[in-house]
N, C-alpha and C positions, 0 to 999 in steps of 0.2 A: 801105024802105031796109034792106040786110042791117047788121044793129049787135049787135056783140058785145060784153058789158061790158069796154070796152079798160080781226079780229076783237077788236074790243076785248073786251080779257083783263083790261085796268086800266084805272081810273079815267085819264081825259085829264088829264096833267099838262105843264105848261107848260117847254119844256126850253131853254134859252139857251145855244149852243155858249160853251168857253172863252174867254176874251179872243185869244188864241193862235191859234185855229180859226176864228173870227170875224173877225180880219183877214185870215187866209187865204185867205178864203172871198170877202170883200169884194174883196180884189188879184186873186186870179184873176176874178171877174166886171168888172173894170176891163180886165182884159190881156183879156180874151174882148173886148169892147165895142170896145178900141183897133183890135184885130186884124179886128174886120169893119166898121168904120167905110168902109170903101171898097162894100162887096159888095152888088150890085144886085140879083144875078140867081144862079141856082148850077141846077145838075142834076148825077142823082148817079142811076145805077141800085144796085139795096141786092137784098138777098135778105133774105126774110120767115119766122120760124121763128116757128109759136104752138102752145103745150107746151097741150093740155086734159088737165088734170090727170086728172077724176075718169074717163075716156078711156085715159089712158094714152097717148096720141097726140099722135105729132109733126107740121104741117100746113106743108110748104113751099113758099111761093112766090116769085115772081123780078118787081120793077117796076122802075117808072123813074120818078122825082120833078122835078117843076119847083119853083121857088121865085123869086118877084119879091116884094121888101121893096117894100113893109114888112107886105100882109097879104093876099096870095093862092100859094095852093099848090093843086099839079096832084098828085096821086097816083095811079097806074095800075097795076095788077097783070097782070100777062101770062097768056095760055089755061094753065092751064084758068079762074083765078080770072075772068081777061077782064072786069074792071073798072075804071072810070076815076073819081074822087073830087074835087072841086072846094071845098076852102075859099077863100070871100068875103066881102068885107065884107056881101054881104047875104044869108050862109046858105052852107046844105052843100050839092052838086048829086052826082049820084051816075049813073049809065049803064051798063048791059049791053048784051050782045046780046039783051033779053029785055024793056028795056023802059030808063024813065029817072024821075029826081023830086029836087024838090028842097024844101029845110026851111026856114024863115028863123029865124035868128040867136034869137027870143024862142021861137020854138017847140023850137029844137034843145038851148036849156038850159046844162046842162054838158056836155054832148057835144060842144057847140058849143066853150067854154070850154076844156075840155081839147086839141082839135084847136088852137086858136089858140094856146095854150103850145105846143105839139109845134114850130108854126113858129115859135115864141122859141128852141125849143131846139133846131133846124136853122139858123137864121140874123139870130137877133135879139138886141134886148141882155135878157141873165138877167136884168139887175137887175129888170128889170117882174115878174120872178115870185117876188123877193123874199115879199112881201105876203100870196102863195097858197099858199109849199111852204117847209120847215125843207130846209132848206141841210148838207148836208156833202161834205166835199174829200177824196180820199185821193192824191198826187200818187206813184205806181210812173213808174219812169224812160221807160215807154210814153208816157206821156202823163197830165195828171188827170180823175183821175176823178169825177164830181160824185153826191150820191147826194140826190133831191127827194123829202119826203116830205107830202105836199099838210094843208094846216092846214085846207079846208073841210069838214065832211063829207059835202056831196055829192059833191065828189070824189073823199073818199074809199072812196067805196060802188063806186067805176066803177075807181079806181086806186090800189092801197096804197102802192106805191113807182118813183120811178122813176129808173131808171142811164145816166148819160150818159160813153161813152168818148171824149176829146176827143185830138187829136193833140196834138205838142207847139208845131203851130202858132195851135191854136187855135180855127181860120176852122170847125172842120164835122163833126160827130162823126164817130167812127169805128163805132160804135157805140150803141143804145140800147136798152134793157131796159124792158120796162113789164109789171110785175107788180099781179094783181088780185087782191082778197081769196079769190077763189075758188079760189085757187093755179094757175090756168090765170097763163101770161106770153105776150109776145111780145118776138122777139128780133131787131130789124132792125141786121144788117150792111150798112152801107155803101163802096161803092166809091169811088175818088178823086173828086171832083166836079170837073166846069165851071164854072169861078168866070166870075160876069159874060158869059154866054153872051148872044147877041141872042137873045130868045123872043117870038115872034110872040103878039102880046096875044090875039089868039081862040082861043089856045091855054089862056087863064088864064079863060076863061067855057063856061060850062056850054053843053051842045048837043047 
């Protein structure tokens, strides 16, 4: 399975946003939760930017994402990438023109772990990922902006930070950022989504 890792300078010190920042932060993950409380289903084609740093190189590509709540996602990358991606409750499935495989859920680790926040933060409630990532808001009249900085360290060996651009209605980013210690990023823009589309269930299993 093609997997790309999707520098402590100081001592780890423990950092508790203001009182101020902390209810902020709290209200908007409530108004997020309120606002998808309805949402079954979504698909959204997004275009794919990953910056390799040490490269110098920009790598673009064009998919199309499904999502049924509350814990399978379809991820496809269109030719040349021409790959399809399967998070499930029992593991990651992946397929080419070149062959196909899949991992189960103890074998896949945090790679695992990180993909299933991804679809929290596509269509789920944040507050589950309280527990795993320091929390900050910045609210620009676009929309807010959340910024997750993961408290495990194996996560954080895979992902130093990550930027989420929410609209002002809330339901489905606009936007996300997932930068790796290696200074390599990726920068998935999304198009408007299909809220609650019908998706044919064999579309969400591996094949």
């Amino acid at each position: 399975m093609r997997r790309r890792a999707l520098l402590v300078l100081l001592p780890a010190i423990a950092w508790t946003p203001p009182a101020g920042a902390e209810e902020d932060i709290a209200r908007l993950l409530h108004d997020v939760a309120r606002a998808r409380e309805k949402l079954r289903s979504l698909s959204s084609t997004f275009t794919q930017e990953r910056v390799l740093d040490l490269l110098a190189t920009t790598v673009t590509s064009k998919g199309e994402l499904t999502l049924v709540r509350p814990d399978r996602l379809r991820w496809e990358l269109s030719p040349p990438d021409e790959i399809i991606y399967w998070v499930t409750p029992e593991g990651i499935a992946y397929r080419t023109p070149r062959g196909s495989g899949k991992v189960d859920l103890a074998t896949a680790g945090t790679l695992a772990a990180i993909l299933g926040d991804l679809m929290i933060l596509l269509g789920g409630d944040l507050g589950k990922l309280r527990d795993r990532y320091t929390f900050a808001v910045d609210r620009p009249g676009t929309g807010p902006t959340l910024r997750l900085t993961p408290k495990d360290e194996r996560v954080g060996k895979l992902i130093r930070r990550i930027t989420v651009l929410l609209p002002a209605n809330l339901l489905f980013p606009r936007r996300i950022v997932l930068e790796e210690p290696s200074g390599d990023s990726t920068t998935i823009a999304f198009d408007p989504p299909r809220i609650n589309p019908p998706v044919d269930p064999a579309r969400m299993r591996p094949s």
